[in-house]
GUDREN-207286 format. One record per residue (C-alpha): residue number from 1; x, y, z. Coordinates in steps of 0.05 Angstrom, whole numbers, plus 5000, padded with zeros to 4 digits. Last residue first. Layout:
<vexpas>
(vexpa NUM (X Y Z)) ...
</vexpas>
This chain:
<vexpas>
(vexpa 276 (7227 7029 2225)) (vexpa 275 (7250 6965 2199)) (vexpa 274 (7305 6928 2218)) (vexpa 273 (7364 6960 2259)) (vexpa 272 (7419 6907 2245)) (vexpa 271 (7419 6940 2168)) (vexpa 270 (7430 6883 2119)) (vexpa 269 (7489 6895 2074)) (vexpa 268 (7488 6908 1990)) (vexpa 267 (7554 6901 1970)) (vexpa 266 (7587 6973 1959)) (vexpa 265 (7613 6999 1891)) (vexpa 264 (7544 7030 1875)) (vexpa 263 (7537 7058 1948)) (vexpa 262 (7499 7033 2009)) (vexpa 261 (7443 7066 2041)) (vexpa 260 (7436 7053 2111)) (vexpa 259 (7369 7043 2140)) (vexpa 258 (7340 7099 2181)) (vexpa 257 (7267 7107 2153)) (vexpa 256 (7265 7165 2143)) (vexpa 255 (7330 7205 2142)) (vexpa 254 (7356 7138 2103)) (vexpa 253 (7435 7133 2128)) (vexpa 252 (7502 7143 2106)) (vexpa 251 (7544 7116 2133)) (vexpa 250 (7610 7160 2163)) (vexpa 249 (7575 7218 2192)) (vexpa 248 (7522 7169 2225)) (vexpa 247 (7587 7134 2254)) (vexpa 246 (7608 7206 2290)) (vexpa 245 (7554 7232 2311)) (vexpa 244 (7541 7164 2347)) (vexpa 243 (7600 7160 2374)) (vexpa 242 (7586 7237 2404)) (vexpa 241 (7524 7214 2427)) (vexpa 240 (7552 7160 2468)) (vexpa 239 (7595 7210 2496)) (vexpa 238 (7536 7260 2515)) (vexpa 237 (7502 7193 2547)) (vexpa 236 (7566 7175 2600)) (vexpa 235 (7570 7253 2608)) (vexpa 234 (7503 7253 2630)) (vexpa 233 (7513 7195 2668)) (vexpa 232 (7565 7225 2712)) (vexpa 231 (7539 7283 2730)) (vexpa 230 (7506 7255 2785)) (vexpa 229 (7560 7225 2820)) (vexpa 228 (7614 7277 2835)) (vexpa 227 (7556 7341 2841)) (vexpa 226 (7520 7293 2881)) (vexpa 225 (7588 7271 2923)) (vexpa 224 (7592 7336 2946)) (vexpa 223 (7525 7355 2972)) (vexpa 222 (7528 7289 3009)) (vexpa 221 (7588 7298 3040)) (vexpa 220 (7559 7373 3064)) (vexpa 219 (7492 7341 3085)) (vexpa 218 (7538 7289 3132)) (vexpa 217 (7584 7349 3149)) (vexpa 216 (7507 7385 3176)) (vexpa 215 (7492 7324 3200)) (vexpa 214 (7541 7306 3245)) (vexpa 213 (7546 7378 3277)) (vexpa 212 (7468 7379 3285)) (vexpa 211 (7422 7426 3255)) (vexpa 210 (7402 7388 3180)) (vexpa 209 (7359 7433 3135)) (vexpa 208 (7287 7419 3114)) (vexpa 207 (7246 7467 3068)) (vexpa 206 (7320 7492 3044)) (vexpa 205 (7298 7481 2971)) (vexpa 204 (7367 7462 2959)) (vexpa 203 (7369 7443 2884)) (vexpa 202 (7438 7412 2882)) (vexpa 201 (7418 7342 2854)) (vexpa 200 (7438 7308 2913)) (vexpa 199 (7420 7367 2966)) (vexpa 198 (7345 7354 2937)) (vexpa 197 (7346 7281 2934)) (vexpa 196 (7370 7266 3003)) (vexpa 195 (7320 7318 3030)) (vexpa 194 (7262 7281 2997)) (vexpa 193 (7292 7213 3019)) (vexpa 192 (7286 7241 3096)) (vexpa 191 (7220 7234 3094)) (vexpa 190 (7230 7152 3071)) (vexpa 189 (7280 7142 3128)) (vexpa 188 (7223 7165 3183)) (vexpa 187 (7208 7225 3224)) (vexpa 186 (7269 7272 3200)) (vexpa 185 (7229 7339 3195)) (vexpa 184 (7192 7322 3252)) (vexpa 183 (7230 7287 3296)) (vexpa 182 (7281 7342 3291)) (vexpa 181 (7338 7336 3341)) (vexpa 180 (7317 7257 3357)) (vexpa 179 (7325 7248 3285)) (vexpa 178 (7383 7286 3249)) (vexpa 177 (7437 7236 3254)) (vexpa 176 (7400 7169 3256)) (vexpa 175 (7360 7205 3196)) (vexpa 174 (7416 7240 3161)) (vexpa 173 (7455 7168 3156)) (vexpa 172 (7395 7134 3121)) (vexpa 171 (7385 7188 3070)) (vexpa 170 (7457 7190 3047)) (vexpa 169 (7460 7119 3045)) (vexpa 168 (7403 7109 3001)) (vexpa 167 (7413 7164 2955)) (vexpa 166 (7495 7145 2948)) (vexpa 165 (7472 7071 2945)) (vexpa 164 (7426 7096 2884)) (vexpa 163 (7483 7141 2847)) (vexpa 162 (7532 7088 2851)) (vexpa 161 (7483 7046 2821)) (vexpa 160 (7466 7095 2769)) (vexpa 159 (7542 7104 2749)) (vexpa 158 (7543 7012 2741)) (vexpa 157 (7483 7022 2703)) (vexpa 156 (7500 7069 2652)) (vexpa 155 (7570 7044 2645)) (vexpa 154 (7541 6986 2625)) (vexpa 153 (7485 7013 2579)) (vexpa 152 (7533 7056 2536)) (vexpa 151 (7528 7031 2470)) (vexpa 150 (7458 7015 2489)) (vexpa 149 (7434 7082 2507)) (vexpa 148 (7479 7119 2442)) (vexpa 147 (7444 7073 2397)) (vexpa 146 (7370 7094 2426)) (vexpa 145 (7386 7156 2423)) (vexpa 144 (7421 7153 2350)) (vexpa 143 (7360 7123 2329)) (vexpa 142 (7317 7173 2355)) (vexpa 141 (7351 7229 2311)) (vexpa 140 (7352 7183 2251)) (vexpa 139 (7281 7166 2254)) (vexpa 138 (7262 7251 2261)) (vexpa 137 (7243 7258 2197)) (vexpa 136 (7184 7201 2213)) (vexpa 135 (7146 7250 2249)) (vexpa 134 (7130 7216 2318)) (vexpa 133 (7165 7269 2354)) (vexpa 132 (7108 7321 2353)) (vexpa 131 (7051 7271 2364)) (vexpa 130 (7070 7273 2435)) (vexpa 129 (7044 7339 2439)) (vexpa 128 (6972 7308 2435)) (vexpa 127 (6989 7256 2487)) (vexpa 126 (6990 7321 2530)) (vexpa 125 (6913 7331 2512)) (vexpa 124 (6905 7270 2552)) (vexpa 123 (6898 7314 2618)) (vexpa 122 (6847 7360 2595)) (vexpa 121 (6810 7294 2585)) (vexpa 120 (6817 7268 2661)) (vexpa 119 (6793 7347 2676)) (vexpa 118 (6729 7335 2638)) (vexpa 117 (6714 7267 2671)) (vexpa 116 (6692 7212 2630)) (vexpa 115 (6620 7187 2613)) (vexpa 114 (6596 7242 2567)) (vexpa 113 (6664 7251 2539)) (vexpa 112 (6672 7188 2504)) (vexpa 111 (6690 7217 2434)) (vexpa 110 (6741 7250 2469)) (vexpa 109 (6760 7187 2502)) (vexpa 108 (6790 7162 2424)) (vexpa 107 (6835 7221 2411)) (vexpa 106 (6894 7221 2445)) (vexpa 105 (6896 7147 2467)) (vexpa 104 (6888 7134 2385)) (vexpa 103 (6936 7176 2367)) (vexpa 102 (6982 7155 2417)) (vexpa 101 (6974 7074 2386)) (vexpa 100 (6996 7108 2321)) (vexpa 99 (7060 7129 2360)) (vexpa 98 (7074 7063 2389)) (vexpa 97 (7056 7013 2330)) (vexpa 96 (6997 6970 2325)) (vexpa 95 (6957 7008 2294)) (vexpa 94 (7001 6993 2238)) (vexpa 93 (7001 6924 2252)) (vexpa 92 (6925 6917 2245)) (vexpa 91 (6926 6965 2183)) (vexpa 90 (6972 6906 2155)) (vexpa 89 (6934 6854 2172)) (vexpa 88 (6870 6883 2147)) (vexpa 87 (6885 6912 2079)) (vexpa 86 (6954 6875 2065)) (vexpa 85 (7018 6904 2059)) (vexpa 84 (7038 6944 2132)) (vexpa 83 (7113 6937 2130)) (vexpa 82 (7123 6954 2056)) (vexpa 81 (7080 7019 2067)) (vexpa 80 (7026 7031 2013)) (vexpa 79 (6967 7004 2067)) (vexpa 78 (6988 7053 2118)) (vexpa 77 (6940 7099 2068)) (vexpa 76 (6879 7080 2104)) (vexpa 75 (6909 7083 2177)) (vexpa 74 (6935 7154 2159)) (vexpa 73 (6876 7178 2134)) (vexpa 72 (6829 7158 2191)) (vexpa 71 (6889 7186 2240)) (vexpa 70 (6889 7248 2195)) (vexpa 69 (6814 7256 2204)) (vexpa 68 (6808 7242 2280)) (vexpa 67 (6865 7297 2288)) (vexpa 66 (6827 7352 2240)) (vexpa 65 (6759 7326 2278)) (vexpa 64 (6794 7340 2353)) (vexpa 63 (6831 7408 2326)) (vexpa 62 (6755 7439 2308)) (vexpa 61 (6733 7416 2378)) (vexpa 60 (6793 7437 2410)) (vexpa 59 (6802 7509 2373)) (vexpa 58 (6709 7522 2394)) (vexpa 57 (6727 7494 2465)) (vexpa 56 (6779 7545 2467)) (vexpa 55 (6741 7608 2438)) (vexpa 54 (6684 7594 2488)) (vexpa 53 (6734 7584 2551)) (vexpa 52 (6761 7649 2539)) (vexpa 51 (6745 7702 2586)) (vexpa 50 (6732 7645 2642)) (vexpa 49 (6794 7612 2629)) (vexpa 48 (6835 7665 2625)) (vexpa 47 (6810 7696 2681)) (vexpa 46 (6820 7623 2721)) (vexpa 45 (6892 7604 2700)) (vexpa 44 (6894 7540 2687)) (vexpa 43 (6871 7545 2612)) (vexpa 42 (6925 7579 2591)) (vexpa 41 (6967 7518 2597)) (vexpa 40 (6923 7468 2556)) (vexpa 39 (6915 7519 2498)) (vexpa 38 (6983 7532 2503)) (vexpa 37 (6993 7455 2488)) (vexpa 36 (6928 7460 2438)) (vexpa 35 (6973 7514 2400)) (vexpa 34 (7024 7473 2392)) (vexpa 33 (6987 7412 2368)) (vexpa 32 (6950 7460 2309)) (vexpa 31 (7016 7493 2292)) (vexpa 30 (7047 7429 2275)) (vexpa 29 (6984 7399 2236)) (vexpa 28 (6991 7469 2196)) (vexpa 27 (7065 7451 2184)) (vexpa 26 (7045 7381 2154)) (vexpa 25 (6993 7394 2115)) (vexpa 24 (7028 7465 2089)) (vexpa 23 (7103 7419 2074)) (vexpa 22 (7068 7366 2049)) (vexpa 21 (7026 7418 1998)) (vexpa 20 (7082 7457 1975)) (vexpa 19 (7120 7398 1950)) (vexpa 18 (7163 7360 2004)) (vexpa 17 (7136 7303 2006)) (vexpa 16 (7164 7251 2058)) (vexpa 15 (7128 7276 2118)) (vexpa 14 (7087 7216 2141)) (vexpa 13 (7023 7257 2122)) (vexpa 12 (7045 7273 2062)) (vexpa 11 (7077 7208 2046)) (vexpa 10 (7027 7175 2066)) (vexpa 9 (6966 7211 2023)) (vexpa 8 (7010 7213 1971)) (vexpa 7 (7021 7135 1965)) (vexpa 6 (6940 7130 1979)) (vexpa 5 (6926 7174 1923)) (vexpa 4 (6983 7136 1868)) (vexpa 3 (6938 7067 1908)) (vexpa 2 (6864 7099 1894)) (vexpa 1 (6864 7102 1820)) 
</vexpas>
C-alpha cells in the first residue's frame, strides 16, 4: 500500500505527473517561493515593512511548514528512486545531493531562530529561490550547461587569462601613471583595481577618472581592449551552446533524468553522463 503512494508522492513532487494534481502541487510550490523572494525585497523598504510586517511573518511562517513538509515528503518517497533503494542508505544519499542539501540550509535555522540573528535568516530566504532550478524538468537544460562548459573549457581559460593579465596590467600602469597626480584616488595598485574593472567592463561609474596625458590614452587602451577581451567568453559559451543545441536535437534524450533514449533498431549504449 505505501510504495504505488510513495511512487506518486515523487513523482509529484519531482515533477513527473502531469495529472491535475502534479501540475497544482507543483505550481502552488512555485508561487509560494516567488512570492517569499518579493516578500524578501519588500521588506527593505521601511513603510512597507512596518505596514506589513504582520501579514509577512503570517506568508513565511505558513510557507516554512509547507517547505518542511515537502522536504519530509520528499526524503520519504526518495526511497522509489533507483539511485536511492534502501530505507536508510538510500535517504542518506538523497540528502546527500546538492539541491536536497538547499532544502535543508533553507529551512533547518528557521527552526533555530531563538539563537540566530533575524537579519542572518532573512538572508537564507534566497536559498529558497534556489529551489526553483532544482525541478528535475529542467536536467536537460543544466546538462547542456554543464556540456557546453567543458566542451569549451580551453578556450575558456586561455580568453580568461587574457582577460586577467589585461586587469592586472591595466591597473598597474594607471597607478605609476595616475599616482603622484591623485594620491588619493590612485593610493595603492589594489584601489586602482576598482577603476580597472569598471572601464573593463564598460560601466564607467566616473567615481575616479584618470587626469594625466598618459593615463587618460592608458584608460582609453584599456577601454578598448575590454570591449575586445571581455566579450570573448561569452561568445566562447553561446557557441558551446549552439553544439549543444545541436547534438540534443539529434539524441534524443530523457527530459528528466537526461539519459539518452535509444530506439528499437538501436543497441542499447551507456550514457557517459551517469545518473542524475
Amino acid at each position: 500500500m505505501d510504495e504505488p503512494v510513495k511512487r506518486r508522492v515523487w513523482a509529484v513532487l519531482n515533477g513527473d505527473d502531469r495529472s491535475a494534481l502534479g501540475v497544482a502541487v507543483n505550481a502552488f510550490i512555485l508561487g509560494l517561493i516567488v512570492l517569499n523572494l518579493g516578500i524578501f525585497i519588500l521588506e527593505t523598504v521601511d513603510p512597507v515593512y512596518e505596514r506589513f510586517s504582520g501579514v509577512f511573518r503570517l506568508i513565511l511562517q505558513f510557507s516554512l511548514v509547507v517547505f518542511t513538509i515537502e522536504f519530509v515528503l520528499r526524503v520519504w518517497s526518495s526511497t522509489t528512486a533507483p539511485d536511492y533503494a534502501g530505507p536508510l542508505t538510500g535517504r542518506l544519499r538523497f540528502l546527500s545531493r546538492p539541491y536536497p542539501l538547499i532544502d535543508l540550509v533553507a529551512i533547518l535555522p528557521f527552526y533555530l531562530g531563538a539563537f540566530v540573528d533575524l537579519q542572518f535568516l532573512r538572508f537564507l530566504r534566497l536559498f529558497w529561490f534556489l529551489r526553483l532550478f532544482r525541478r528535475d524538468r529542467y536536467v536537460e537544460s543544466r546538462r547542456r550547461f554543464v556540456g557546453a562548459y567543458r566542451a569549451q573549457r580551453e578556450d575558456l581559460f586561455v580568453a580568461s587569462a587574457g582577460a586577467t593579465t589585461l586587469f592586472v596590467a591595466s591597473s598597474v600602469s594607471m597607478y605609476f601613471a595616475e599616482h603622484t597626480a591623485q594620491p588619493e584616488a590612485f593610493s595603492s595598485i589594489p584601489e586602482t583595481m576598482w577603476w580597472s574593472i569598471v572601464t573593463l567592463t564598460t560601466v564607467g561609474y566616473g567615481d575616479v577618472v584618470p587626469v594625466t596625458p598618459l593615463g587618460r590614452l592608458l584608460g582609453a587602451l584599456t577601454a578598448l581592449g575590454g570591449i575586445a577581451l571581455f566579450a570573448v567568453p561569452s561568445s566562447i559559451l553561446a557557441a558551446g551552446f549552439v553544439k549543444q543545441a545541436g547534438e540534443s536535437t539529434a539524441v534524443d534524450r530523457c527530459p528528466h533524468c537526461g539519459n539518452r533514449i535509444d530506439g528499437p533498431d538501436q543497441p542499447n549504449r551507456e550514457t557517459p553522463d551517469g545518473p542524475q
